[in-house]
Biopython code that builds the backbone (N, CA, C, O; Angstrom):
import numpy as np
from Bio.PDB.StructureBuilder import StructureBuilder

atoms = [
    (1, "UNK", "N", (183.949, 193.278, 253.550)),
    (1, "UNK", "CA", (184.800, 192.576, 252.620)),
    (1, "UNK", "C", (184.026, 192.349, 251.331)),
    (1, "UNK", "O", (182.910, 191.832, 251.292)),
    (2, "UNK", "N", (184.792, 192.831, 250.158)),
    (2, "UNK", "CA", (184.111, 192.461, 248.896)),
    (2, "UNK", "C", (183.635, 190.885, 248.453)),
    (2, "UNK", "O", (183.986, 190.048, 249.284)),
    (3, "UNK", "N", (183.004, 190.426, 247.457)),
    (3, "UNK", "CA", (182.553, 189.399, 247.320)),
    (3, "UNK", "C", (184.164, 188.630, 246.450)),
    (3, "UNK", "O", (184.658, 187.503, 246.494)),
    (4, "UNK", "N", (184.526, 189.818, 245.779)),
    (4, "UNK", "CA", (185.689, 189.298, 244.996)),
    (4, "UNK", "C", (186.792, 189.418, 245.509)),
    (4, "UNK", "O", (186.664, 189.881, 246.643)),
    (5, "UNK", "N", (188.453, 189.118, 245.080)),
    (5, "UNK", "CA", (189.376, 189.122, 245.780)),
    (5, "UNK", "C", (189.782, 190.669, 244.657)),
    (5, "UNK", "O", (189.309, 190.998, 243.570)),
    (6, "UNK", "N", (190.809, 191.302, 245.504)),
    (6, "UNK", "CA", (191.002, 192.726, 244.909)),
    (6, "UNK", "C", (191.882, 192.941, 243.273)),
    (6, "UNK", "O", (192.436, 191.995, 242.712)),
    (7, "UNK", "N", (191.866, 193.671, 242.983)),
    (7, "UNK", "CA", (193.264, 193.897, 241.736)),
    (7, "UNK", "C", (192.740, 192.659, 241.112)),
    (7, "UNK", "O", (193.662, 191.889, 241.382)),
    (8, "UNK", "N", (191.939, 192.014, 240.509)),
    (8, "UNK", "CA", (191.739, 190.934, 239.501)),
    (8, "UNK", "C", (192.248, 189.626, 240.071)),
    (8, "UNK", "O", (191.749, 188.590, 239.631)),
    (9, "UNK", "N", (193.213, 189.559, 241.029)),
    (9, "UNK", "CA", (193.766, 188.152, 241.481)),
    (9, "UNK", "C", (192.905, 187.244, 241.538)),
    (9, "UNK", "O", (191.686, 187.397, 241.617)),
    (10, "UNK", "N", (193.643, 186.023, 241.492)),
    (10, "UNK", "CA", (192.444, 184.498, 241.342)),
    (10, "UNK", "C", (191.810, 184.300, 242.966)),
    (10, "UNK", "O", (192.426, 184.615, 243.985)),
    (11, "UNK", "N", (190.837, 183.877, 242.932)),
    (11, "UNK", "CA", (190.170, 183.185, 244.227)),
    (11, "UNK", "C", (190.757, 182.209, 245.136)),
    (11, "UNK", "O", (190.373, 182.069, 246.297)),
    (12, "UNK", "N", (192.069, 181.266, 244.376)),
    (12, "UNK", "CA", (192.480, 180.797, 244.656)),
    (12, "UNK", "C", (194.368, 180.750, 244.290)),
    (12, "UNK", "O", (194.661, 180.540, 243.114)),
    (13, "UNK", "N", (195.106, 180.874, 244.934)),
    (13, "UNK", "CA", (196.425, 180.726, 245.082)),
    (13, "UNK", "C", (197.234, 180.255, 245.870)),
    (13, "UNK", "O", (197.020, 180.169, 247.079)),
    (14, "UNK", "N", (198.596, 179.772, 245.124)),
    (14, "UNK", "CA", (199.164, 179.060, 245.738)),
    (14, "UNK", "C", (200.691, 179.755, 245.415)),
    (14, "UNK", "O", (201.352, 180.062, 244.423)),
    (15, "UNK", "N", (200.829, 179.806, 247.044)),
    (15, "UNK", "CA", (202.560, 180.749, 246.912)),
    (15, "UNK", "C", (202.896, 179.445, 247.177)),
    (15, "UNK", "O", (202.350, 178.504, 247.753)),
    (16, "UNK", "N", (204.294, 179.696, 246.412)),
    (16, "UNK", "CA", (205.815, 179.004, 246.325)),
    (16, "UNK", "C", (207.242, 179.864, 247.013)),
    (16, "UNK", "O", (207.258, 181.094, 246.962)),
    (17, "UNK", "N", (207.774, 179.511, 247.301)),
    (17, "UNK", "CA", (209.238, 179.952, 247.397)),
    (17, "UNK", "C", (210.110, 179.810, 248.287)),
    (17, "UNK", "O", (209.791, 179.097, 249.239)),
    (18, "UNK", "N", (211.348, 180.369, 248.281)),
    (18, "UNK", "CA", (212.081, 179.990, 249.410)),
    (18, "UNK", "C", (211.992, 180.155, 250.931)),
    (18, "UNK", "O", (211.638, 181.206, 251.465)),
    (19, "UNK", "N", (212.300, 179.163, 251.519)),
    (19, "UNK", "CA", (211.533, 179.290, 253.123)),
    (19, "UNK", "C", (212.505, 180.653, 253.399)),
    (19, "UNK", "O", (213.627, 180.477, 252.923)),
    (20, "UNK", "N", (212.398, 181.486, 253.815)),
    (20, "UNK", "CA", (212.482, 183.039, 253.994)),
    (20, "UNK", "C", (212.410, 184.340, 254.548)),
    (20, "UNK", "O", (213.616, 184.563, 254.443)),
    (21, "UNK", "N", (212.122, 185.011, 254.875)),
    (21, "UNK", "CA", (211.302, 186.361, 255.569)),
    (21, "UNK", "C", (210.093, 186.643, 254.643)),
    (21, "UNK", "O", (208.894, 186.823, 254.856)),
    (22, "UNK", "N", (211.091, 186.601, 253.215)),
    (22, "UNK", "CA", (210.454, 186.931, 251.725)),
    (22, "UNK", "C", (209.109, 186.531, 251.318)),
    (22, "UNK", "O", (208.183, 187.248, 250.939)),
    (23, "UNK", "N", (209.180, 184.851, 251.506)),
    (23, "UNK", "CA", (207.809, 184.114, 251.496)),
    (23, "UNK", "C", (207.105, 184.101, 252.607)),
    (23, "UNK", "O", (205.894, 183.912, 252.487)),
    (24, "UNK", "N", (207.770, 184.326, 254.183)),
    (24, "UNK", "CA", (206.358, 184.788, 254.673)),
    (24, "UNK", "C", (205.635, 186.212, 254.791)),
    (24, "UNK", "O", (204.627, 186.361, 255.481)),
    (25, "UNK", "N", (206.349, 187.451, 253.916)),
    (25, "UNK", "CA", (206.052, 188.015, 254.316)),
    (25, "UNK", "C", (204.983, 188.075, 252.484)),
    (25, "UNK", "O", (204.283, 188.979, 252.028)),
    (26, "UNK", "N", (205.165, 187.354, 252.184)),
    (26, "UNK", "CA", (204.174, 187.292, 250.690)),
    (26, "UNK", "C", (202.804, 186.852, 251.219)),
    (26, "UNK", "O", (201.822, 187.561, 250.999)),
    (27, "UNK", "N", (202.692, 185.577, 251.987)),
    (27, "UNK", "CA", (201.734, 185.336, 252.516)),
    (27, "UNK", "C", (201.148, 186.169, 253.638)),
    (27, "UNK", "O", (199.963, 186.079, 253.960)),
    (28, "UNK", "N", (202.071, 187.036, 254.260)),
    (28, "UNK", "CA", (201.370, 187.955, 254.914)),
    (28, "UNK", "C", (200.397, 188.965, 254.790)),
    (28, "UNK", "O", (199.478, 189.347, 255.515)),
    (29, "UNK", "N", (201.054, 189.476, 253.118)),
    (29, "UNK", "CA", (200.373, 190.000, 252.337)),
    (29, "UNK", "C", (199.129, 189.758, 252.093)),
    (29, "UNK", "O", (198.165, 190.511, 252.235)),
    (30, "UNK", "N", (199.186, 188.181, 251.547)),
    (30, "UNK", "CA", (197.553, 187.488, 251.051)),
    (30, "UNK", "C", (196.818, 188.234, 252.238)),
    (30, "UNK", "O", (196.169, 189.280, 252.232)),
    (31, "UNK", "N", (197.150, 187.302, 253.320)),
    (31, "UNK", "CA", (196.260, 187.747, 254.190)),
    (31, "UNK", "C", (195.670, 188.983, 254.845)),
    (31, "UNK", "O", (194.470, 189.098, 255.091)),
    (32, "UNK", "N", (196.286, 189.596, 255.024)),
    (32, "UNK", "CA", (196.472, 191.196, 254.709)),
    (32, "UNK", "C", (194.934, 191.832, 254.233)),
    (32, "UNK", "O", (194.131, 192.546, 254.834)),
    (33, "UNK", "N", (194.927, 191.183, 252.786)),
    (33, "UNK", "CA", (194.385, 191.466, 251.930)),
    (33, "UNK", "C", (192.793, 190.913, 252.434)),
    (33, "UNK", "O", (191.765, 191.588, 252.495)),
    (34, "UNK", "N", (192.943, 189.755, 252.698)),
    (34, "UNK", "CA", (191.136, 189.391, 253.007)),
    (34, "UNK", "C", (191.476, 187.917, 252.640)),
    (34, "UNK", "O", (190.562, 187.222, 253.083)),
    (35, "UNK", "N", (192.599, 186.998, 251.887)),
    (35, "UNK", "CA", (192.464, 185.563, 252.043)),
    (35, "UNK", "C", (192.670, 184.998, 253.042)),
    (35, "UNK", "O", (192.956, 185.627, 254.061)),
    (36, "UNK", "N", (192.577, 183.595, 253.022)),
    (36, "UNK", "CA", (192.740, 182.969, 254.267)),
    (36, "UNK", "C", (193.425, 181.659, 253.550)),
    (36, "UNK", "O", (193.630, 181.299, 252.391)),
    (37, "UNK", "N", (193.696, 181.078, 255.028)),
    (37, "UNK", "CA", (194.907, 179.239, 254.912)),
    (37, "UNK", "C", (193.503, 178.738, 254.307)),
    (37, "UNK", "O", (192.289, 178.817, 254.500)),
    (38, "UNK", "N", (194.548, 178.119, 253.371)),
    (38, "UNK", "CA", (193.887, 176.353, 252.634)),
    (38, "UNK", "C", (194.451, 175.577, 253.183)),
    (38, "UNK", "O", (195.624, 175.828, 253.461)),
    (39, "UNK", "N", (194.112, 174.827, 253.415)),
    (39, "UNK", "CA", (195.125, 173.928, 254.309)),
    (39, "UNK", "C", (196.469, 174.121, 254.686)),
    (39, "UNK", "O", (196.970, 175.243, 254.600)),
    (40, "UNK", "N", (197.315, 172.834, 255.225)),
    (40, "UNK", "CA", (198.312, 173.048, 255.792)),
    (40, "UNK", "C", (199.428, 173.429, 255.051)),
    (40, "UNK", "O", (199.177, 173.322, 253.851)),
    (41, "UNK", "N", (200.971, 173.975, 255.348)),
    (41, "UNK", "CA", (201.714, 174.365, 254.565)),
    (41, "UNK", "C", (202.464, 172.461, 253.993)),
    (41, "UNK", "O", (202.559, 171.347, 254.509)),
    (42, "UNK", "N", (202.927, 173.331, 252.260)),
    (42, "UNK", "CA", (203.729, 172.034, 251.913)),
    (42, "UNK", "C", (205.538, 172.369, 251.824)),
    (42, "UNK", "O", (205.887, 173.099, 250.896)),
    (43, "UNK", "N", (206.429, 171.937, 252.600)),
    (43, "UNK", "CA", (208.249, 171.886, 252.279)),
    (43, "UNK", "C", (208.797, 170.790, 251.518)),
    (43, "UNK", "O", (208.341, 169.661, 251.695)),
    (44, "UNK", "N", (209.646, 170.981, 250.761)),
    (44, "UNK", "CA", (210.396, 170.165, 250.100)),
    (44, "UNK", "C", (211.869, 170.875, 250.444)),
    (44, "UNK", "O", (212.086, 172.070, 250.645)),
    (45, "UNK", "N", (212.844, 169.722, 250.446)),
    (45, "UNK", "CA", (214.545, 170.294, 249.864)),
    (45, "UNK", "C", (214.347, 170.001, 248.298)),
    (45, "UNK", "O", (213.693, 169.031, 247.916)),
    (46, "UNK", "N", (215.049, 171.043, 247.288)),
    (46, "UNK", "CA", (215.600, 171.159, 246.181)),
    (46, "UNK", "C", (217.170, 170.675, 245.931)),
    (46, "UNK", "O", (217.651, 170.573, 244.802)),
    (47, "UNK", "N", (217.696, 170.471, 246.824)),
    (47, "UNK", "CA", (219.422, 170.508, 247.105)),
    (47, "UNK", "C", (220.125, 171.593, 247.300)),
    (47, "UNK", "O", (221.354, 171.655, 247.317)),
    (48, "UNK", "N", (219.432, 172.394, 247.439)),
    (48, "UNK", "CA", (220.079, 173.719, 247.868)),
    (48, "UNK", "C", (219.345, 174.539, 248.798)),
    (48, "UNK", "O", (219.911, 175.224, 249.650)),
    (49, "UNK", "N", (217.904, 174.475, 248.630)),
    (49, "UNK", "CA", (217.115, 174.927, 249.782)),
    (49, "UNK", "C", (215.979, 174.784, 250.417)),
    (49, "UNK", "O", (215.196, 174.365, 249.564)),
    (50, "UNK", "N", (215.599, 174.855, 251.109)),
    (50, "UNK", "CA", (213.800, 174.190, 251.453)),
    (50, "UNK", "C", (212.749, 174.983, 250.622)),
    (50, "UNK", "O", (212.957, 176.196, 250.665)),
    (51, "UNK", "N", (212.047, 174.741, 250.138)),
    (51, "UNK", "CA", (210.936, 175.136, 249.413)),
    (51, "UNK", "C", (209.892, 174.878, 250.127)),
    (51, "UNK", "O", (209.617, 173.764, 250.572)),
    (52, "UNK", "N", (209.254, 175.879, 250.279)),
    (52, "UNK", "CA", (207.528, 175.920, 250.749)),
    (52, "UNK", "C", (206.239, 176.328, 249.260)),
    (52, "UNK", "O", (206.162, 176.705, 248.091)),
    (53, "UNK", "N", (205.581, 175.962, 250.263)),
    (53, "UNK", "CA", (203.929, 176.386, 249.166)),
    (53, "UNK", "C", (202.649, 176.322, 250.320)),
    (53, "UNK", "O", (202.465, 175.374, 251.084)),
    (54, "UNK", "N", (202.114, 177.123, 250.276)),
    (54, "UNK", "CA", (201.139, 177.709, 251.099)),
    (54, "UNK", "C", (199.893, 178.156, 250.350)),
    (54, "UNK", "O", (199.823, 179.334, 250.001)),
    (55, "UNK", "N", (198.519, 176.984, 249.966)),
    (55, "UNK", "CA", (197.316, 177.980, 249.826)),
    (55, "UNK", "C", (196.902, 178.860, 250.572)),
    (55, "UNK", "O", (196.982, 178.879, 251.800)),
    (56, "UNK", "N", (196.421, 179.664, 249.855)),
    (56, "UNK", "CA", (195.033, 180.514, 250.023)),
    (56, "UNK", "C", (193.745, 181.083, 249.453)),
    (56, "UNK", "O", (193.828, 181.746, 248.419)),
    (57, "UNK", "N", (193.116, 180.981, 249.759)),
    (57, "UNK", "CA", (191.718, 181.157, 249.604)),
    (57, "UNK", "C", (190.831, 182.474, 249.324)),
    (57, "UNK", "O", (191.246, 183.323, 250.113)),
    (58, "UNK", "N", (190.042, 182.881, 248.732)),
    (58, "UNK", "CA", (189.569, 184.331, 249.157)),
    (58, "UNK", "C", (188.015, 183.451, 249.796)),
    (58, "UNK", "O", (187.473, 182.464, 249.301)),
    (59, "UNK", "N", (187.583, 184.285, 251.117)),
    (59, "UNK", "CA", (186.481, 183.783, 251.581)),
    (59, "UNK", "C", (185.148, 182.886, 250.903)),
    (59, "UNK", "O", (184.596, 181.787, 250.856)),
    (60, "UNK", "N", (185.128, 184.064, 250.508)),
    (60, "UNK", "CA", (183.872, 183.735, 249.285)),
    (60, "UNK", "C", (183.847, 182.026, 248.816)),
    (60, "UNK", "O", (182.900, 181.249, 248.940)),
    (61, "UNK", "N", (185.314, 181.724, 248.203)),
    (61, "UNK", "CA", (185.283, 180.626, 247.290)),
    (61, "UNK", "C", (185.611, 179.739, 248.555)),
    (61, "UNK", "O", (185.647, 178.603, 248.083)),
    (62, "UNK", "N", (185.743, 179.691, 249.242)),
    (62, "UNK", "CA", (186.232, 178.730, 250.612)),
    (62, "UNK", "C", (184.541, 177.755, 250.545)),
    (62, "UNK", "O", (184.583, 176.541, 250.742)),
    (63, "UNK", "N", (183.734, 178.164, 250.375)),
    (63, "UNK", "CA", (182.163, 177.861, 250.832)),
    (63, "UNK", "C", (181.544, 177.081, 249.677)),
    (63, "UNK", "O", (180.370, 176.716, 249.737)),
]
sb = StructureBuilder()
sb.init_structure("model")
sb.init_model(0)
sb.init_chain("A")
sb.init_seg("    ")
for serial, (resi, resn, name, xyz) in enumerate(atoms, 1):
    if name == "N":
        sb.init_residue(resn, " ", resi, " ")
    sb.init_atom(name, np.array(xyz, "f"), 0.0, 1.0, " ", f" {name:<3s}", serial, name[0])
structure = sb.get_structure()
């Protein structure tokens, strides 16, 4: 695993979006890739739908 995270992306991110297939399969991605969970997931209702947000980490910066 590289020291950096790939394609220029930040060390650190935070997905948003609708609770989904869509958003987990975004975070599937991260991980995929070489990040990992920041802590636990966050939900909200908007009035129309649940909203999630999910860090992640690239190894490196976890430390």
């Amino acid at each position: 695993m590289t020291s950096q995270p790939p394609d220029g992306l930040p060390a650190y991110r935070l997905l948003t979006g609708k609770d989904d297939a869509a958003f987990c399969r975004r975070v599937s991605d991260a991980l995929a890739l070489g990040y990992v969970l920041y802590g636990s997931p966050a939900a909200t209702f908007n009035g129309i739908h649940v909203v999630v947000a999910q860090a992640v980490v690239w190894p490196s910066a976890s430390r």
